[in-house]
N, CA, C and O atoms as CSV, one atom per row, in Angstrom:
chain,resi,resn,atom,element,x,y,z
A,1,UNK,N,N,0.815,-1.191,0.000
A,1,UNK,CA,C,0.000,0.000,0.000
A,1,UNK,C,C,0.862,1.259,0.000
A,1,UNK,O,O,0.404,2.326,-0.408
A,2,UNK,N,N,2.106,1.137,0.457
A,2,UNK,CA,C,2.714,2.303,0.596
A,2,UNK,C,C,3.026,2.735,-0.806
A,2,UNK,O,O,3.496,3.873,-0.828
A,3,UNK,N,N,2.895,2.112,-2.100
A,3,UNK,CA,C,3.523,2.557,-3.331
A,3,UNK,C,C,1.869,2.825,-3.911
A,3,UNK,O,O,1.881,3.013,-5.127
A,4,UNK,N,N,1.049,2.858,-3.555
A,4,UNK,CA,C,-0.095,3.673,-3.677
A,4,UNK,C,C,-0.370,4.703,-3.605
A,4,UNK,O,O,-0.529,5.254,-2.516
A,5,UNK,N,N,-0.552,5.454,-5.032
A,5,UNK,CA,C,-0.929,6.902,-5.298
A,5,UNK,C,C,-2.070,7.084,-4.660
A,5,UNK,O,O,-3.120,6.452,-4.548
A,6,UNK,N,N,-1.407,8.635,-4.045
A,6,UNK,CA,C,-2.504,9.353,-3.565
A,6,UNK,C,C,-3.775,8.995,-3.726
A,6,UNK,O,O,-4.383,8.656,-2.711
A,7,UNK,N,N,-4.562,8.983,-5.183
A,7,UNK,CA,C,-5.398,9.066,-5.508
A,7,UNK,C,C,-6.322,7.553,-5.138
A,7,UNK,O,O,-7.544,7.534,-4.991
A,8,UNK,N,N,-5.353,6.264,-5.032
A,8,UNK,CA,C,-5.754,5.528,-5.078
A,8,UNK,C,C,-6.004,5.038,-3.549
A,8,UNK,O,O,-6.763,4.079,-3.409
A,9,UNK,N,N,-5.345,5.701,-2.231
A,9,UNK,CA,C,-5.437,5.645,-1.227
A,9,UNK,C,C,-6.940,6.512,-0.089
A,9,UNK,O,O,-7.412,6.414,1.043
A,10,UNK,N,N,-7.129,7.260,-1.282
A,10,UNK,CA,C,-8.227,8.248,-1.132
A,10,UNK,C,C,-9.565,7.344,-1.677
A,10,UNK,O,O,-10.602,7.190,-1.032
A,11,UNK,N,N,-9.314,6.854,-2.864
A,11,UNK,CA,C,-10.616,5.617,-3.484
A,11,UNK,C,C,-10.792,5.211,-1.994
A,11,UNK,O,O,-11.628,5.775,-1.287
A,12,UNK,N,N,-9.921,4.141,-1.498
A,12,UNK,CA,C,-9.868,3.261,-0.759
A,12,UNK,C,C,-10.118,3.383,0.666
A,12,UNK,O,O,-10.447,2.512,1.471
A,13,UNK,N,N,-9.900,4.650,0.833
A,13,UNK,CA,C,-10.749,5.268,2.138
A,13,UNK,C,C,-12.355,5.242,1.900
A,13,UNK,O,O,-13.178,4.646,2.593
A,14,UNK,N,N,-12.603,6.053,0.722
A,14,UNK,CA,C,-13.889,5.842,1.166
A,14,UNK,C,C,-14.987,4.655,0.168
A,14,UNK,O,O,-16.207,4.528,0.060
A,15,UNK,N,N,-13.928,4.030,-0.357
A,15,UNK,CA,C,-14.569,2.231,-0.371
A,15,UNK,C,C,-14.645,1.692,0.948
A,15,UNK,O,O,-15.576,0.904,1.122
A,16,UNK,N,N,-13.755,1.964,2.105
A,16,UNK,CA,C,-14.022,1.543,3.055
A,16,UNK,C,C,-15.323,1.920,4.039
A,16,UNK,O,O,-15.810,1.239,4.941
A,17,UNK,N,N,-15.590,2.818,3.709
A,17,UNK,CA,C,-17.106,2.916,4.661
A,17,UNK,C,C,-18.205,1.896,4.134
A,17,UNK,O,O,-19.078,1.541,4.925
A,18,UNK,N,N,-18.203,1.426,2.875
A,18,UNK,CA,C,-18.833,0.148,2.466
A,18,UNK,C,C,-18.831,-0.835,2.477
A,18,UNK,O,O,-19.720,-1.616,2.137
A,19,UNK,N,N,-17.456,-1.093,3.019
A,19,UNK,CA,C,-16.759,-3.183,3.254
A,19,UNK,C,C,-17.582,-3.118,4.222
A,19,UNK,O,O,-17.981,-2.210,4.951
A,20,UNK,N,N,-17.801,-4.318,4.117
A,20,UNK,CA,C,-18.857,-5.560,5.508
A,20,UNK,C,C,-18.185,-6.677,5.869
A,20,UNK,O,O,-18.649,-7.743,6.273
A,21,UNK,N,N,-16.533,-6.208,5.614
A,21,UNK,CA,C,-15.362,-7.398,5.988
A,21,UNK,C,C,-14.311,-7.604,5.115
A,21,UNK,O,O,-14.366,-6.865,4.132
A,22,UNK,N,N,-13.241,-8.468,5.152
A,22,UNK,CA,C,-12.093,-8.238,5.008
A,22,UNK,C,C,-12.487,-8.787,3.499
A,22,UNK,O,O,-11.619,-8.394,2.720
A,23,UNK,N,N,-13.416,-9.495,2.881
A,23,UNK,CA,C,-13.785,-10.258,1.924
A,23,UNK,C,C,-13.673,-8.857,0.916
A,23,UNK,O,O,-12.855,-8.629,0.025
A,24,UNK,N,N,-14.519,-8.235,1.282
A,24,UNK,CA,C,-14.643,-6.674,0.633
A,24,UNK,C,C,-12.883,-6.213,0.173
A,24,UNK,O,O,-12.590,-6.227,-1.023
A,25,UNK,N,N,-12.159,-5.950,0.886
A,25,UNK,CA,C,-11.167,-5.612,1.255
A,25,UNK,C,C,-10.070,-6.395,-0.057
A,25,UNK,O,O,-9.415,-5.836,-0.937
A,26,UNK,N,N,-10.200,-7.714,0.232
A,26,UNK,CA,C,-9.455,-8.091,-0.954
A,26,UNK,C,C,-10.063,-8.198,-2.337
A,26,UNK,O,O,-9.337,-8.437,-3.302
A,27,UNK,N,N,-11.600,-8.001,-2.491
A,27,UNK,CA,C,-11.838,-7.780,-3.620
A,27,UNK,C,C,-11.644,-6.332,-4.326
A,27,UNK,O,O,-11.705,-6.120,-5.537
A,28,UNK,N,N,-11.403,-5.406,-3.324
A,28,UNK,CA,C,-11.059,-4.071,-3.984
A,28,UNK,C,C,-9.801,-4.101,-4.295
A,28,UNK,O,O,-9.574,-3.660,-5.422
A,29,UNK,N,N,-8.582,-4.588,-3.501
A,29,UNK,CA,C,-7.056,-4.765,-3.875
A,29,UNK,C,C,-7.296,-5.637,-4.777
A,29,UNK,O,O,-6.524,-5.168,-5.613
A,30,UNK,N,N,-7.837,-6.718,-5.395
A,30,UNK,CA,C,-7.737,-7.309,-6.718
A,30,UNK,C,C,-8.211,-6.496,-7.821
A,30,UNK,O,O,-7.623,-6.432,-8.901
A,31,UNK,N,N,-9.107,-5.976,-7.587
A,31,UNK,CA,C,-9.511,-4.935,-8.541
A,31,UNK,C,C,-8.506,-3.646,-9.268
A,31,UNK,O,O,-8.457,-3.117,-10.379
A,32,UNK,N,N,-7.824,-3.506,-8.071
A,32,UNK,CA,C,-6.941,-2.583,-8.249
A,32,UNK,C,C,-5.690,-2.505,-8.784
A,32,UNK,O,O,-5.162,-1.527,-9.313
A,33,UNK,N,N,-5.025,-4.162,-8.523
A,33,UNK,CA,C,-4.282,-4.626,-9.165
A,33,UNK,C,C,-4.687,-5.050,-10.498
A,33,UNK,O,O,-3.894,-4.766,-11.395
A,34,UNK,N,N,-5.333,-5.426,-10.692
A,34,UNK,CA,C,-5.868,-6.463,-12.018
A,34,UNK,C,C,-5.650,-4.876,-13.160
A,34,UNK,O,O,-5.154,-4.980,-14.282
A,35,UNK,N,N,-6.164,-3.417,-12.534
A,35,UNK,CA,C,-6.504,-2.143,-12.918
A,35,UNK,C,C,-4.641,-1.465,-14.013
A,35,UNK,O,O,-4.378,-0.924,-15.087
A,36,UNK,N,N,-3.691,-2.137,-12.466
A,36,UNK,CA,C,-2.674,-0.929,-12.553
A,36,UNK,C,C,-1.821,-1.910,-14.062
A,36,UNK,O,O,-0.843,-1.430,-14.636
């Protein structure tokens, strides 16, 4: 996470008010990877 742009650390804040668990959590980091 630390080589995560700004921009993408900011997504991910407020994707987080929507996870309902860690399940959430790695489907957004796959997403994100699959992205870069």
């Amino acid at each position: 996470m630390k080589s995560f742009p700004i921009s993408k650390l900011e997504d991910l804040g407020e994707a987080l008010l929507d996870f309902h668990g860690i399940d959430d959590l790695d489907d957004w980091l796959q997403k994100y990877t699959e992205l870069s």
